[in-house]
Structure formats: structure tokens, C-alpha cells
MMTF fields as JSON, N, C-alpha, C and O atoms, coordinates in Angstrom:
{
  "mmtfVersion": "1.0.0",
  "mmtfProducer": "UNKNOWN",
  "numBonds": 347,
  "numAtoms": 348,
  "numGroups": 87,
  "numChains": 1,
  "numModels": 1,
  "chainsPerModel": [1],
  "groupsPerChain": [87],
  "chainIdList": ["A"],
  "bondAtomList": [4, 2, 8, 6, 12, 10, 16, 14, 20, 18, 24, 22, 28, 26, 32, 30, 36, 34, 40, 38, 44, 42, 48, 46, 52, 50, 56, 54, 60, 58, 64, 62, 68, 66, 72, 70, 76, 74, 80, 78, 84, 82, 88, 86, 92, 90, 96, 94, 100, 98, 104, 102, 108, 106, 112, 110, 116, 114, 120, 118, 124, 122, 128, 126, 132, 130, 136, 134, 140, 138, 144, 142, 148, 146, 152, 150, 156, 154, 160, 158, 164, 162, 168, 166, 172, 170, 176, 174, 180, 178, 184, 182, 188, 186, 192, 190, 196, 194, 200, 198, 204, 202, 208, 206, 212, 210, 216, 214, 220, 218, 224, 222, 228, 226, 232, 230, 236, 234, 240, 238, 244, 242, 248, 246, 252, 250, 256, 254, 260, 258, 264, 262, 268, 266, 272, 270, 276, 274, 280, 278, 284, 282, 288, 286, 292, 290, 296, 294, 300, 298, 304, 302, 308, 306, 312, 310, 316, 314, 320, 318, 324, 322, 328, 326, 332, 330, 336, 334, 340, 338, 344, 342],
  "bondOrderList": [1, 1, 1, 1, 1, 1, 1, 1, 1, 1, 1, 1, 1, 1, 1, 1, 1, 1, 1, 1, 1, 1, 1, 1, 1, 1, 1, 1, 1, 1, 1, 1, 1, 1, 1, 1, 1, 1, 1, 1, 1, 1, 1, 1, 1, 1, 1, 1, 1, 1, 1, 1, 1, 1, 1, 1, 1, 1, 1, 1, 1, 1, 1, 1, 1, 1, 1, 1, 1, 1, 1, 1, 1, 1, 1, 1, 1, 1, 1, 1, 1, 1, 1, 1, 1, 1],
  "groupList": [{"groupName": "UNK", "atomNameList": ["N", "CA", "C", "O"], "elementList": ["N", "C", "C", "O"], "formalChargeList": [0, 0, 0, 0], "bondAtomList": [1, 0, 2, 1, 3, 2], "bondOrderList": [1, 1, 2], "singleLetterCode": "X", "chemCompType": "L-PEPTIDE LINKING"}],
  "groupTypeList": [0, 0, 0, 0, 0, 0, 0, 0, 0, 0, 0, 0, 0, 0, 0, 0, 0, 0, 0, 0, 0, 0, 0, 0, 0, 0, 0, 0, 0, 0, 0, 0, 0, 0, 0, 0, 0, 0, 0, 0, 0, 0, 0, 0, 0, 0, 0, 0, 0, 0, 0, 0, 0, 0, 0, 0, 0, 0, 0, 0, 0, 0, 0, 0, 0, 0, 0, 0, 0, 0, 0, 0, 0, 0, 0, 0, 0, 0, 0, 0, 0, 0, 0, 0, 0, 0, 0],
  "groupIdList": [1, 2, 3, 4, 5, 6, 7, 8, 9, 10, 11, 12, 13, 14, 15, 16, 17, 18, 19, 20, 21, 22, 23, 24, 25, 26, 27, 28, 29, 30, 31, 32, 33, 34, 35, 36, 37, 38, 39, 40, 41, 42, 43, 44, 45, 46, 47, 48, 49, 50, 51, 52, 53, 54, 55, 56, 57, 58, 59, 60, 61, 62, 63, 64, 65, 66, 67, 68, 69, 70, 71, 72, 73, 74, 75, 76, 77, 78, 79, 80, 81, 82, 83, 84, 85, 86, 87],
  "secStructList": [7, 7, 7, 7, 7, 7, 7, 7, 7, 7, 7, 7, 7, 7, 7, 7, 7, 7, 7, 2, 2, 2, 2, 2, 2, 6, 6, 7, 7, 6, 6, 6, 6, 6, 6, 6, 7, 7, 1, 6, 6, 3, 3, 3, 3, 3, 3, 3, 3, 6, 6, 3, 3, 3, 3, 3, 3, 3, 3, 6, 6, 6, 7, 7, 3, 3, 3, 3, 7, 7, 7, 7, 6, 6, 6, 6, 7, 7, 7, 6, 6, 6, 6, 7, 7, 7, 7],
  "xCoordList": [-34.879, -34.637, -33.181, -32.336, -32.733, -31.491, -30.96, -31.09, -30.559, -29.715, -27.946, -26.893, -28.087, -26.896, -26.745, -27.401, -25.41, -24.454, -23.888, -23.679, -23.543, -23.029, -22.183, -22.554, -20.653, -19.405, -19.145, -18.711, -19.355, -18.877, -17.431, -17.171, -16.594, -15.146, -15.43, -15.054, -15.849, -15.923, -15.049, -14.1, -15.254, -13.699, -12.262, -12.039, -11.469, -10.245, -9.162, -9.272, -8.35, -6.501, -5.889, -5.628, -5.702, -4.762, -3.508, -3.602, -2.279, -0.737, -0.242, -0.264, 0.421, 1.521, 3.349, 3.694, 4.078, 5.338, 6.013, 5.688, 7.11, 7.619, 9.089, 9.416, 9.957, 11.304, 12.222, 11.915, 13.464, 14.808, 14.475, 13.952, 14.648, 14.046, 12.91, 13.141, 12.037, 11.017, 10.994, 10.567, 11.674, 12.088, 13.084, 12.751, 14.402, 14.959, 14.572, 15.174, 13.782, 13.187, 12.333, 13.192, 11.329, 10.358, 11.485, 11.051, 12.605, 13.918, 14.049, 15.196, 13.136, 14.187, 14.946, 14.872, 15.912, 17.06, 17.458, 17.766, 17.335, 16.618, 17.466, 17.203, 18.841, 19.755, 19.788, 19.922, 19.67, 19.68, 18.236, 18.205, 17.199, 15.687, 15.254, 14.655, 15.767, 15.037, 16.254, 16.204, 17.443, 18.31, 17.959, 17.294, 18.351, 17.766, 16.493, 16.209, 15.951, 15.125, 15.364, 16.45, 14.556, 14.508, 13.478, 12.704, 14.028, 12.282, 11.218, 10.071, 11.359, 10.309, 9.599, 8.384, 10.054, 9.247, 8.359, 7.896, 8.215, 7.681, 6.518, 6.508, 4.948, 4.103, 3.52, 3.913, 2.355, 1.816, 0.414, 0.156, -0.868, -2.414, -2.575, -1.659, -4.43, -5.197, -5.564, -5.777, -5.58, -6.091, -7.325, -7.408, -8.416, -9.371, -8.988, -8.76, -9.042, -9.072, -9.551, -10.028, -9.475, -10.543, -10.459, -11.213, -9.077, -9.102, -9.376, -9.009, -9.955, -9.825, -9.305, -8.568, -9.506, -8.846, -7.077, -6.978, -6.066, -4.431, -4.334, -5.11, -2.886, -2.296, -0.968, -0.203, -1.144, 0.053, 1.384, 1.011, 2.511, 3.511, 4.04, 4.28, 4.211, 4.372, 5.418, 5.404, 6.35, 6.648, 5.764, 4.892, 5.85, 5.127, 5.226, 4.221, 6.638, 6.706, 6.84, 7.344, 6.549, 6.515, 4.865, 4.208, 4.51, 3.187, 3.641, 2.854, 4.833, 5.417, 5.192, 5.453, 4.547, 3.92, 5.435, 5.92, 5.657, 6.592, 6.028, 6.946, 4.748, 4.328, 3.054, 2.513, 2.519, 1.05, 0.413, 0.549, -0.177, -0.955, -2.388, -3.069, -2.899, -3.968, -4.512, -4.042, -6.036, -6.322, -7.361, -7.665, -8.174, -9.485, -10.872, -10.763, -11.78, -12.107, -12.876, -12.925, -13.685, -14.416, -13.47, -13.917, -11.912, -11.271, -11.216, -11.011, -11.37, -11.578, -13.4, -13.799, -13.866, -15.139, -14.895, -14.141, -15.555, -15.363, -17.154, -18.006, -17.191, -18.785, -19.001, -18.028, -19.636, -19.948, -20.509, -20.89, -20.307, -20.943, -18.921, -18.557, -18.193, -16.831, -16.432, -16.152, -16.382, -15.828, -17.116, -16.944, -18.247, -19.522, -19.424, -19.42, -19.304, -19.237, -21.149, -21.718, -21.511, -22.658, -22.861, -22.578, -23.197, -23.122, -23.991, -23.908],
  "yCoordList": [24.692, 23.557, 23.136, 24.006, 21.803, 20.885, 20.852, 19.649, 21.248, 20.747, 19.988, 20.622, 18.841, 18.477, 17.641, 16.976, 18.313, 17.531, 16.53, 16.303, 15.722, 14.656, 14.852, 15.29, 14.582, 15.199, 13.213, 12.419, 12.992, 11.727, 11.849, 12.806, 10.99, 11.446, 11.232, 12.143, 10.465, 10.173, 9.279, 8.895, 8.887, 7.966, 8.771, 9.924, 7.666, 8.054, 7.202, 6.023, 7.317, 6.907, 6.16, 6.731, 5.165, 4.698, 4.81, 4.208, 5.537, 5.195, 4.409, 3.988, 4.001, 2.913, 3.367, 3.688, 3.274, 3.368, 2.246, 1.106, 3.137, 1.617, 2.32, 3.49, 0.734, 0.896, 0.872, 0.396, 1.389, 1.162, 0.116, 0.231, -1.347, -2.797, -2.518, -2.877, -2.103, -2.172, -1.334, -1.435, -0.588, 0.902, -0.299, -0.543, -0.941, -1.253, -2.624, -3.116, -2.994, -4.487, -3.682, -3.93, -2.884, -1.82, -1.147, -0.268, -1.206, -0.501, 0.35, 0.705, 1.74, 3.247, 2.889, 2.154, 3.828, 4.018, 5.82, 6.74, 5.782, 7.195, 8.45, 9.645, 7.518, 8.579, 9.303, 10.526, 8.6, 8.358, 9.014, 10.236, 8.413, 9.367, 10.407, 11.331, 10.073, 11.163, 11.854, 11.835, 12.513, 12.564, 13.578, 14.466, 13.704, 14.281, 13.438, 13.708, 12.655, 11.992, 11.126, 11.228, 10.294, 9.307, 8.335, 8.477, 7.131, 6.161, 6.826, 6.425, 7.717, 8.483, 9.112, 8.927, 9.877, 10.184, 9.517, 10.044, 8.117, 7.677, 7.293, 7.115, 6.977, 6.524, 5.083, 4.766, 4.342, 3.397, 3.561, 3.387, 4.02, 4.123, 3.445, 2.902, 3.071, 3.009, 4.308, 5.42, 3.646, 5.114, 4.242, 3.053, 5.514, 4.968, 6.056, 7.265, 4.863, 6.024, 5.165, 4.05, 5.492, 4.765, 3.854, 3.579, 2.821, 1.926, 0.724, -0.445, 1.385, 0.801, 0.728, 1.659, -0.068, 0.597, -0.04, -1.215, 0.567, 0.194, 0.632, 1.311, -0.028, 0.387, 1.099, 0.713, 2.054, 2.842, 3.426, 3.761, 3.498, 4.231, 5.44, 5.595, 6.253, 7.75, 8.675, 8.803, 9.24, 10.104, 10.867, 11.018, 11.677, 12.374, 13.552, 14.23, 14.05, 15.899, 15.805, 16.79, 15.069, 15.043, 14.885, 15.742, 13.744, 12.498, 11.963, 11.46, 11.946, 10.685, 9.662, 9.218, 8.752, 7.316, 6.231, 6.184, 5.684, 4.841, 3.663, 2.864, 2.851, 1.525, 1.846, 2.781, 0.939, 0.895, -0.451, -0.901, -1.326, -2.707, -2.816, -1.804, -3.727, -3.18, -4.366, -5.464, -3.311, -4.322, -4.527, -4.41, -5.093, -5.59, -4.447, -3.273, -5.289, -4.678, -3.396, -2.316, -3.882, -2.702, -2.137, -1.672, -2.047, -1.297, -1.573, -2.738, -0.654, -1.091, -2.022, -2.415, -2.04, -2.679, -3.854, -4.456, -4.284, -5.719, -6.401, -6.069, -7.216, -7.842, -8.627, -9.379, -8.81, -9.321, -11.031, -11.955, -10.805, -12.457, -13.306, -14.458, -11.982, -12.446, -13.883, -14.369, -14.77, -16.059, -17.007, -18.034, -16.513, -17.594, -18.331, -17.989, -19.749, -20.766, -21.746, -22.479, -21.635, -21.66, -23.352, -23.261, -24.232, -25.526, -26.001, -27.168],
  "zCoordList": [18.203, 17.361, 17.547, 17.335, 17.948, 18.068, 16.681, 16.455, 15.833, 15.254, 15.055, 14.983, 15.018, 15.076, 13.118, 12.316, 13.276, 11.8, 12.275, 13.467, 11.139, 11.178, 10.362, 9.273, 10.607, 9.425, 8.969, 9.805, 8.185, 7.566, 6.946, 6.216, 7.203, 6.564, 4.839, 4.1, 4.46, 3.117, 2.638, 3.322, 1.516, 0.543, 0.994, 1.365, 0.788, 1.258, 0.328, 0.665, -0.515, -0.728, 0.4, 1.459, 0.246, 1.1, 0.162, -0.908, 0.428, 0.16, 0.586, 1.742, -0.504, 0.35, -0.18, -1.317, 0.824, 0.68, -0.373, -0.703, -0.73, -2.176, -1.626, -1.429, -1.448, -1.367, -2.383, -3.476, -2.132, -3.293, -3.819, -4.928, -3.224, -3.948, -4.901, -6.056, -4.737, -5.411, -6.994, -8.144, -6.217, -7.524, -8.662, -9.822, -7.906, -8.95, -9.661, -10.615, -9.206, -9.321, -10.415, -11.261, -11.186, -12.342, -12.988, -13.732, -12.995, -13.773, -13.312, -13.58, -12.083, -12.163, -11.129, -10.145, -11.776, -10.993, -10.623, -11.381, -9.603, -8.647, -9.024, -9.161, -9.159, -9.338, -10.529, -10.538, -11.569, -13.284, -13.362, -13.506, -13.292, -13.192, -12.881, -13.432, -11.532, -10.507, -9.38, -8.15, -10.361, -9.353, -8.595, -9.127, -7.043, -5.837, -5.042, -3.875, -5.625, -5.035, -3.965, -3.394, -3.584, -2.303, -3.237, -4.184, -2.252, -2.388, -1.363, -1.559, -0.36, -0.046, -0.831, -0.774, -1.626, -2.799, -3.885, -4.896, -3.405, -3.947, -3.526, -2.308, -4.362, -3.535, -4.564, -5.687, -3.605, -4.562, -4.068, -2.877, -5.292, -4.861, -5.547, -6.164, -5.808, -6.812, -7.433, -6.951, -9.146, -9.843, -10.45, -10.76, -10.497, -11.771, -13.172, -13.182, -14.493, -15.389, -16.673, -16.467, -17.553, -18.717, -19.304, -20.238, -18.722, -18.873, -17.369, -17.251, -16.647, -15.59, -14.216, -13.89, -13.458, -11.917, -12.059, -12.411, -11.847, -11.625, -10.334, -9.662, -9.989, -8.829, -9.752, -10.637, -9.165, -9.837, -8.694, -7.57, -8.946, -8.517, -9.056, -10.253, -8.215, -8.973, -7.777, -6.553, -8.991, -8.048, -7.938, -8.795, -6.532, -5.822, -6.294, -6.51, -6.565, -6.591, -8.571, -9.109, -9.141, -10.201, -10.741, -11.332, -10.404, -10.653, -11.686, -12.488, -11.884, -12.842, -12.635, -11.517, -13.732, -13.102, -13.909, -15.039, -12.904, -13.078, -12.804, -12.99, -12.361, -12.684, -12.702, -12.112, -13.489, -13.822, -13.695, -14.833, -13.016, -12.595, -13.146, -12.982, -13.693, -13.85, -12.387, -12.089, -11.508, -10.297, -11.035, -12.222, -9.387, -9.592, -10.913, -11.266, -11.202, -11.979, -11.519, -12.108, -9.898, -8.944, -8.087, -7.038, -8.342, -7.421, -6.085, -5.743, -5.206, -3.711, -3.177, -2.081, -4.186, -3.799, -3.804, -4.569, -2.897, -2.805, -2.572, -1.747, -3.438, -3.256, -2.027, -1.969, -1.186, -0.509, -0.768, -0.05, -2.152, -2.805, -3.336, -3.57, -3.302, -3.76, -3.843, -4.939, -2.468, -2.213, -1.599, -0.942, -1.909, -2.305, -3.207, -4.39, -2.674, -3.424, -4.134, -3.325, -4.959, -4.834, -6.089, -7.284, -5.674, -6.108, -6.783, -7.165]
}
């Protein structure tokens, strides 16, 4: 008998990098906050949580959330009916 698997990667996080600009443009200030830090240390995902899907920024070696967005209401889903215009 052949058996072969199939490894599917699954859901995945995309990170995104957030710069000094960005940090001081939301008020922290790295030194004053987070002294020893970098804006490397910083990240920006989607979270789900019970109020809904955000894009959040967090330090990393903390998970201090330093911005909170609220996004779309399905998160990374996107409908396929989204920008159907229907008359």
C-alpha cells in the first residue's frame, strides 16, 4: 500500500515591521517606555479577541500592546462578493 501525506502549511501571521516614525507618531517613546529597546522590537499583526478582529502593535519581548485598530469585521477573510456591485 502507497501511502503518501500531504503536509498543508496551515493559517499563518503575517508581521509587519513598525518604525521610530510610527512609534512616535501613537506617543511611545522607546527610550522613556521601553528603555533598551529598538523599533525592531516591535511588531504589527492581526489579533482576534472579543471584541473583534484589531491590528495591534506590541512589543515583542514584552507583548505589550501599544496600538490597538479595530480592522475588518472577518479579519483576513475577504468575500469574494466584497466589491460586487449589484444594481
Amino acid at each position: 500500500m502507497n501511502e503518501s501525506t500531504s503536509t498543508h502549511p496551515g493559517p499563518s501571521v503575517t508581521r509587519g515591521d513598525v518604525t521610530t516614525d510610527e512609534l512616535a507618531d501613537i506617543g511611545v517613546d522607546i527610550a522613556v517606555d521601553f528603555p533598551g529597546s529598538t523599533a525592531a522590537d516591535f511588531q504589527r499583526y492581526p489579533v482576534l479577541s472579543e471584541g473583534g478582529w484589531f491590528i495591534v502593535i506590541k512589543h515583542q519581548p514584552s507583548l505589550t500592546s501599544v496600538s490597538r485598530t479595530p480592522w475588518t469585521a472577518l479579519g483576513p477573510i475577504e468575500l469574494t462578493s466584497k466589491n460586487l456591485n449589484i444594481y
